[in-house]
N, C-alpha and C positions, 0 to 999 in steps of 0.2 A: 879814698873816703876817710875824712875823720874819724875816729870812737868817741863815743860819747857816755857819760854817767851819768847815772841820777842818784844821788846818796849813795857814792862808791861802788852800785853795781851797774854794770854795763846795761846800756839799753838794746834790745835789738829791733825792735818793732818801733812803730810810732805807739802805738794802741796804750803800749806800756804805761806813755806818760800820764794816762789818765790814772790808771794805778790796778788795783785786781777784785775789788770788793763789788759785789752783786749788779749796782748801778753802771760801773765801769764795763764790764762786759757788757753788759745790755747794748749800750752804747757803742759796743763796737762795733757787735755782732749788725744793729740794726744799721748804721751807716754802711758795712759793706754791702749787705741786704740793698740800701738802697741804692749805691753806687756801683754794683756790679749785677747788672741782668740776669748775666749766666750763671750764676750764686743764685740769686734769687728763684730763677727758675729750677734751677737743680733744688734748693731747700724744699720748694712747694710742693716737687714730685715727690721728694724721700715721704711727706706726710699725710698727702691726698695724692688717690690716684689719677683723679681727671681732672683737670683745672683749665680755663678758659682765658688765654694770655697774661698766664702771673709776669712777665715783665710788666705789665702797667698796674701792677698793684701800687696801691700807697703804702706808704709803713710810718706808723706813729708807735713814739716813745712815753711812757708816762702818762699813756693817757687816762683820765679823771671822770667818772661818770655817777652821776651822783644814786646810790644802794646797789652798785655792785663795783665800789673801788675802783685802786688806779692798777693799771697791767703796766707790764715791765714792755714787751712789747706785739702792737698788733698788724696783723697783714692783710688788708682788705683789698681782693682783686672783683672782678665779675662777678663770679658766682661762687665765692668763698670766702670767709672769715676765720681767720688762724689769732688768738691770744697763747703768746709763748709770757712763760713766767718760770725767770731762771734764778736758778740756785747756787750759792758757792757753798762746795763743800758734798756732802752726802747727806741733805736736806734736800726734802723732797715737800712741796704745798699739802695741806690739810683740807679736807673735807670742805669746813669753811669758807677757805679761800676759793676751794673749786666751785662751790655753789654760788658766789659772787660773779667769776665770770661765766658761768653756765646762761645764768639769768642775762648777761649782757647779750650771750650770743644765742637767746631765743629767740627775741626781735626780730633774726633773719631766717624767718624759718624756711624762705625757700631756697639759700645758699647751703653749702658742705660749711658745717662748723667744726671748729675744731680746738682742741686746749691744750698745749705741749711745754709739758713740763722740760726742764733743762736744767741738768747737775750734772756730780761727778760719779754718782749712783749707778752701780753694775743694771744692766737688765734684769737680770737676777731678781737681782736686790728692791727696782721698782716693779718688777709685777707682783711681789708682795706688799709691798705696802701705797701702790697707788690703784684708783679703781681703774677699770677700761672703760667707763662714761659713767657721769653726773646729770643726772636731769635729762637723759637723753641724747647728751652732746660727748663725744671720742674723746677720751683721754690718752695721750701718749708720748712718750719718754725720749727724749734723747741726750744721747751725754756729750761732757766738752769734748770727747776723743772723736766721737762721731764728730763731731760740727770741726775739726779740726781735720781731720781726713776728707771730709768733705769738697774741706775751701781747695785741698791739695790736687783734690782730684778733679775741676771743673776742667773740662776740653771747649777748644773753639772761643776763648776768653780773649778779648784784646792786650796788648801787651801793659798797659796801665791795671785793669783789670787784674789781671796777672800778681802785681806788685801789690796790690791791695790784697790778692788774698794771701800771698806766701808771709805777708804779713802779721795778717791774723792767724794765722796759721800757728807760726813763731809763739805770739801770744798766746793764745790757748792750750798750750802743749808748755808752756811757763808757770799757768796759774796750775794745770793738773800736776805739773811732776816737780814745781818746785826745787829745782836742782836733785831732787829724789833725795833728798835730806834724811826721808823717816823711813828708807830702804830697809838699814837694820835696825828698826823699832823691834824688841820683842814683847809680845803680850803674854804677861807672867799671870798662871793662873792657879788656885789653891785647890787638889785634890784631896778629898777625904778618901781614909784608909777602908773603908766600910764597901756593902756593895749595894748597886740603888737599887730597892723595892720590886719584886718583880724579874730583877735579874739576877743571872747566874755568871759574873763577873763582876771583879770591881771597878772602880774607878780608877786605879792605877795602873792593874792589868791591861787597861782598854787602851792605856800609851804605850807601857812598855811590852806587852806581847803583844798584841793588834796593831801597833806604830798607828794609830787612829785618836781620833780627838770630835767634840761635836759642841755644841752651845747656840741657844737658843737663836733663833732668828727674832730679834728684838728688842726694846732698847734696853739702855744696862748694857750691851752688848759691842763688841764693832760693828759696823753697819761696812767694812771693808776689811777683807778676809788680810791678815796679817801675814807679812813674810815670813816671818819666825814665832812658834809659841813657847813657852817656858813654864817647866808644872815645881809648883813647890808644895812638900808635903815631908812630913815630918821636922819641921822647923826651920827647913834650909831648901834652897835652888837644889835642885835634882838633875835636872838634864833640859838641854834647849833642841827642839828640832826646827831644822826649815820646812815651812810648808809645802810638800810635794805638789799637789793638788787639793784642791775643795770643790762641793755643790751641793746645790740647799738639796734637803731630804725630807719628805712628810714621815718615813717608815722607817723608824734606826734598826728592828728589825731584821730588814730586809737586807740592811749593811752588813750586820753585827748579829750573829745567831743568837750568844747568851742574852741579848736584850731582849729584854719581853717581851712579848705584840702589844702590851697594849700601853708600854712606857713610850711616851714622847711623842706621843700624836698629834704631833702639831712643827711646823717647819722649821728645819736646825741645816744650821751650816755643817757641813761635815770635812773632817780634815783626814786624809793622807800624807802620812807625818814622813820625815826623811830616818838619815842615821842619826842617833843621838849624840847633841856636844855634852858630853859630862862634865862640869869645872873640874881642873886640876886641883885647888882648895876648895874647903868650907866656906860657902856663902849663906851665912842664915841669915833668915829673915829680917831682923830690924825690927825699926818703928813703921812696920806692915799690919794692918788687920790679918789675923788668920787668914780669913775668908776672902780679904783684899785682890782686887785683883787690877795690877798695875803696869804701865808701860815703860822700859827701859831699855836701853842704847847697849846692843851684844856684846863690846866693847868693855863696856864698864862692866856689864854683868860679871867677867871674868876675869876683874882685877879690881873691884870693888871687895870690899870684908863682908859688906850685907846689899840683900836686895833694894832696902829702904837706901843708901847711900848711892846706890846706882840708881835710881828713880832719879832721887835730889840733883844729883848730877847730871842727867840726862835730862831733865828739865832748865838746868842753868844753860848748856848749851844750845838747848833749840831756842832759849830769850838771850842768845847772842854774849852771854854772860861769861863765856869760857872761850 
């Protein structure tokens, strides 16, 4: 079989050619949905538990309904109505937008309704910031990794079947990991020397004796725990660690004895830090806000002269520029 390109990079899937941005997906997802039963049926069970011959559901794309918008896509069988509305990126829908389709899916009030949101958003990550129902109607989550394990996993599929979804499959495991380009991103963060209100440790302590790190669950923030973080304080890069592990925590307490009970009551990502990389030179800061807190390529970090030049750098290369 030939190779093929499209703008110098290889294609492997057909789905590709449509491209990766929010509508593109939709479109895929919802053509294998309609072209492969046993997708279909597997989808409908992951999200409702009893369903009444989801292979004869219909699936509409874009559909328009005038005071509650257009859905990305919807799956009307027998006795159920599913509005999926997918996300690129770690966006996740608002309030608003949930109450638009809520309203559409009253109408049926004697079917199983249902609203499933779809991004690249940890579990985690949406059962904090998405409700579990609107209006009375189930809200719930799933991500490209699921739907991508998913299509992998269908048994009893025809052999066309088959080729559609190792397809998609291809495809959505493309738009999540991007060749994993942003692997070694590090998110550089500014400690102050002081200790916070309440505790009996400081801020820098809490890296380098606790190998531990935390920040807020919310925006301003990652919304996706970083491979590597990097603390700078006293004017210069200090030390970079890989991220051991993390998990959101209401109680830093509960983690961390010298923090207060009653500092931070409210949900933070927490890190379990590795060994520390120290630069071999002096990296200051730059044209960095103090307080700045910036992403940069491990790489540069440690043969850059400043933080600010590794940023600028690590910016040209991910716009293809280097």
């Amino acid at each position: 079989m030939a190779k093929i390109y499209l703008h110098s990079k290889k294609i492997e899937s057909v789905f590709e050619l449509l491209g990766n941005n929010e509508n593109d997906i939709t479109y895929s997802i919802g053509w294998a949905l309609a072209n492969s039963h046993t997708f279909l049926r597997a989808f409908v069970k992951l999200v409702i538990t009893k369903a009444s011959h989801p292979e004869k559901a219909i699936i509409y794309l874009q559909e328009f309904k005038q005071d509650s918008g257009i859905t990305d896509i919807e799956i009307r069988g027998e006795d159920f109505h599913i509005i999926v509305e997918a996300k690129r990126g770690w966006i996740l829908p608002g309030n608003k937008q949930l109450n638009l389709y809520a309203r559409r899916l009253t109408a049926d009030n004697d079917q199983q309704n249902l609203i499933v949101a779809m991004s690249e958003c940890s579990q985690e990550y949406a059962s904090l910031h998405l409700p579990k129902n609107i209006d009375g109607i189930t809200v719930k989550h799933i991500s490209w990794n699921e739907i991508a394990r998913l299509a992998e996993s269908v048994k009893n599929a025809s052999h066309a079947e088959k080729r559609l979804l190792e397809q998609l499959g291809v495809y959505l495991r493309r738009i999540v990991n991007m060749q994993n380009q942003l692997s070694n991103l590090v998110y550089l963060v500014s400690l102050g020397s002081g200790i916070p209100e309440g505790c009996s440790i400081s801020w820098i302590d809490i890296v380098e004796k606790k190998n531990r790190y935390f920040h807020p669950a919310d925006k301003g923030w990652p919304s996706s725990p970083p491979n590597y973080l990097g603390f700078r304080y006293y004017g210069k890069l200090q030390r970079i660690h890989h991220v051991e592990s993390w998990k959101i925590v209401d109680d830093l307490h509960s983690e961390i004895a010298e923090i207060g009970a009653k500092f931070g009551k409210h949900s933070h990502y927490f890190y379990k830090l590795g060994p520390a990389i120290i630069p071999s030179k002096v990296v200051k800061n730059g044209k960095v806000w103090p307080s700045g807190r910036v992403w940069a390529m491990l790489d540069l970090l440690l043969t850059c002269d400043t933080v600010s030049d590794a940023r600028d750098q690590t910016n040209k290369r991910l716009d293809g520029d280097m």
